[in-house]
N, C-alpha and C positions, 0 to 999 in steps of 0.2 A: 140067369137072365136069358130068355129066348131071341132069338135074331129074328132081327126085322128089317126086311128088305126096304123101308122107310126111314130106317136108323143112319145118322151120320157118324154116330161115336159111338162104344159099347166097351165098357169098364168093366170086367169081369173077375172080382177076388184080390184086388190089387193094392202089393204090398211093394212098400219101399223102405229100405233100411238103411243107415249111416252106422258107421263109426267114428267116435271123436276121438282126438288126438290121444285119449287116454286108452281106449281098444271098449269103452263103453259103446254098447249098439243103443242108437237112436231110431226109434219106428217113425218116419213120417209120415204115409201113409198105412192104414191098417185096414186092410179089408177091403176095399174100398168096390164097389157095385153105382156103376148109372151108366144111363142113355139118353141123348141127344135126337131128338127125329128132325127128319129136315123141315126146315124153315123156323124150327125156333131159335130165340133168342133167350139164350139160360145164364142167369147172372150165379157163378161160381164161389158165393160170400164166406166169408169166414174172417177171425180176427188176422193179424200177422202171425206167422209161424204156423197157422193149421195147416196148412202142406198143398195151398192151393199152387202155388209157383211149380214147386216138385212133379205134382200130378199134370199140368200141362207139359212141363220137360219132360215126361214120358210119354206123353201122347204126339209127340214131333220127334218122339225117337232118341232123342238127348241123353234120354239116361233107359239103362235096362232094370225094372223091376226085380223085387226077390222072388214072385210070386203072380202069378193073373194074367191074363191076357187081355190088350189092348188092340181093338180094331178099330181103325176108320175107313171109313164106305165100304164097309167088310173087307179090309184089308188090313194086315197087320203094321200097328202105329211105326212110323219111320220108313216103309217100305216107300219107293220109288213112285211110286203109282198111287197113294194114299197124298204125298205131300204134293202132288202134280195140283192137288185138287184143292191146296190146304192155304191162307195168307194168314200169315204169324208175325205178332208186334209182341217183341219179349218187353219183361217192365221198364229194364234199362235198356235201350238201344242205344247205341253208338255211330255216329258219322264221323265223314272226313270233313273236318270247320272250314276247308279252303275251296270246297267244291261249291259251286252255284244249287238250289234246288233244282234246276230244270239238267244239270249235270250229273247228280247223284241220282234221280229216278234214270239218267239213260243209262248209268250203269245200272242199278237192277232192272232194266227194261232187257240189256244185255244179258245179264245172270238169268233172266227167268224165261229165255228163249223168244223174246217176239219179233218177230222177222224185222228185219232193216227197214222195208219198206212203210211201217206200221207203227215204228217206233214214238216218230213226234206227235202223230195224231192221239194216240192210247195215252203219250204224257198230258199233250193239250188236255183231254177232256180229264184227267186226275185232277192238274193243278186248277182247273173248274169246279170241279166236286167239292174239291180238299177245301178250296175258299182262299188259295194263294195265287192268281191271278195278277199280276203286276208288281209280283215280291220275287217270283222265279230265277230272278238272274242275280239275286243277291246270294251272297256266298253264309252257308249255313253256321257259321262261326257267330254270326253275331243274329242268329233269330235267337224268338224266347221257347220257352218249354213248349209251349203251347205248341208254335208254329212247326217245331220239331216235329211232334205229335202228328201234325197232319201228313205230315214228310212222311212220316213211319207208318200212317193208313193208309195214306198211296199206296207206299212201296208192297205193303198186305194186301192192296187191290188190284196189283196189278197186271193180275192175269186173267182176273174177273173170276177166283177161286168160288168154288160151292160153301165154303167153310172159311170163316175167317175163327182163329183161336187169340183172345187178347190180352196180355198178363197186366193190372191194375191198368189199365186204359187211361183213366184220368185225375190220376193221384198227381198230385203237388200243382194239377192246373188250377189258375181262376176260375171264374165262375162264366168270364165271356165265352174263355177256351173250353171248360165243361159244354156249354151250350153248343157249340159247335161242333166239336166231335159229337154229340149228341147228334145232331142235326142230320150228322154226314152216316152215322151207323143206322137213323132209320133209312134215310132212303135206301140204303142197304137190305132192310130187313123186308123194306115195301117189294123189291125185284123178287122175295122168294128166297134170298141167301139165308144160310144158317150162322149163327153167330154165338161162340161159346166163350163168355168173356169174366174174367177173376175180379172182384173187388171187397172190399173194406167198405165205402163208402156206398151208405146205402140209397143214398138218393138217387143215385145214377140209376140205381139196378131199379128202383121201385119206377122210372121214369121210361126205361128202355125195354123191361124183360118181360115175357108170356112166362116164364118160370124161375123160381128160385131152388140152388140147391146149399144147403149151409153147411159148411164144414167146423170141427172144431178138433183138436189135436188126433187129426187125419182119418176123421170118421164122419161121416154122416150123419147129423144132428136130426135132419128134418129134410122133405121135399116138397116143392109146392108150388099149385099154379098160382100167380099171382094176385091173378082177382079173386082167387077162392079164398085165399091166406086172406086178404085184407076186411073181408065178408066175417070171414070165423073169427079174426084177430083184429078188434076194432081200436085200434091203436098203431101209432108210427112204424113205419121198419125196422127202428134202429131202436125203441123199443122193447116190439117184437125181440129182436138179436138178443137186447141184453139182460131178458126175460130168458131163453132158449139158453143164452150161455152163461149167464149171472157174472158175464164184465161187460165194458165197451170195448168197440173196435179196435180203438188201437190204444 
């Protein structure tokens, strides 16, 4: 893969191995080759277990590969200067239940360096975006999945990163909370950000993404721009998937 001074991610040969409790190696990813140009929005699909989680934990630096090199904004993944650029919503995220919304974003408003001065405004205008406007002072222990959700796009907005990376974004939400994280990642997409996000569910992806890339036991199945796919492939996405991989999602 040649670099490209337009590229946001660049995947280069990229392997990842386990071993289980028994000293048996597990390949989760195998090979693995792609790129991200800036301002797309690329839905990352695959069933559970094809190694979409693993391969974003490598590209935040999480875990070190057996093999490949991994660059964002042509810098190497996890480096200092790569993550400056980067807002990261792992699948499970974790809060403090006793902290307020408007509590918990000022500490990561603290962790992600935004001057004191700057602080309440940068929060104001999140819990605006995010859709949680007059729920802020309630303490996060008792919202639902959903509201979490938006807590956790905040807190990935909140530097006004080039790159948001999102691992299953909108698994186990309704359908309200789907819509709204929807709602809130385009006008994300409308600024020009890039947006490289994992999922299973393919509605989200056929609804969100300029690109799809399908994984299946940590390989690359298929690539494709979205409206060309659905031109060639006159049939559902999910479908499509289980045409391409001969199961369902999950």
């Amino acid at each position: 893969m040649s670099s490209n001074e337009t590229s946001v991610i660049e995947v280069d040969g990229l392997d990842v191995h386990f071993k289980t409790a028994a000293g048996r190696k597990v390949v989760a990813v195998d090979g693995l080759d792609l790129s991200v140009k800036r301002g797309e929005v690329v839905g990352f699909i695959g069933p559970n277990g094809a190694g979409k989680t693993t391969t974003i934990k490598v590209l935040m630096g999480f875990m070190q590969p057996a093999h490949g090199t991994v660059r964002l904004f042509g810098k190497p993944a996890g480096s200092i200067s790569a993550r400056r650029r980067i807002g990261y919503l792992p699948e499970v995220a974790l809060y403090y239940p006793f902290l307020t919304a408007r509590e918990a974003l000022r500490l990561y408003a603290k962790l992600t360096g935004i001057a004191r001065g700057r602080r309440e405004s940068v929060i104001d205008e999140l819990i605006e975006q995010v859709g949680l406007r007059g729920r802020d002072s309630e303490r996060l222990g008792g919202y639902s999945k959903g509201m979490l959700q938006r807590i956790g796009i905040a807190q990935a907005m909140m530097n006004e990163p080039d790159l948001l990376i999102l691992d299953e974004i909108t698994s186990g939400l309704d359908p309200v909370a789907r819509h709204d994280v929807r709602a809130i990642l385009m006008s994300y997409k409308e600024k020009g950000k890039t947006v490289f996000f994992s999922s299973h569910e393919l509605t989200e992806v056929a609804l969100l993404c300029d690109r799809i890339i399908l994984l299946d036991n940590g390989k690359i199945i298929e690539e494709n721009e979205l409206e060309q796919l659905l031109v060639k492939e006159p049939l559902s996405l999910e479908d499509y998937f289980v045409r391409k991989l001969g199961h369902k999602t999950t």
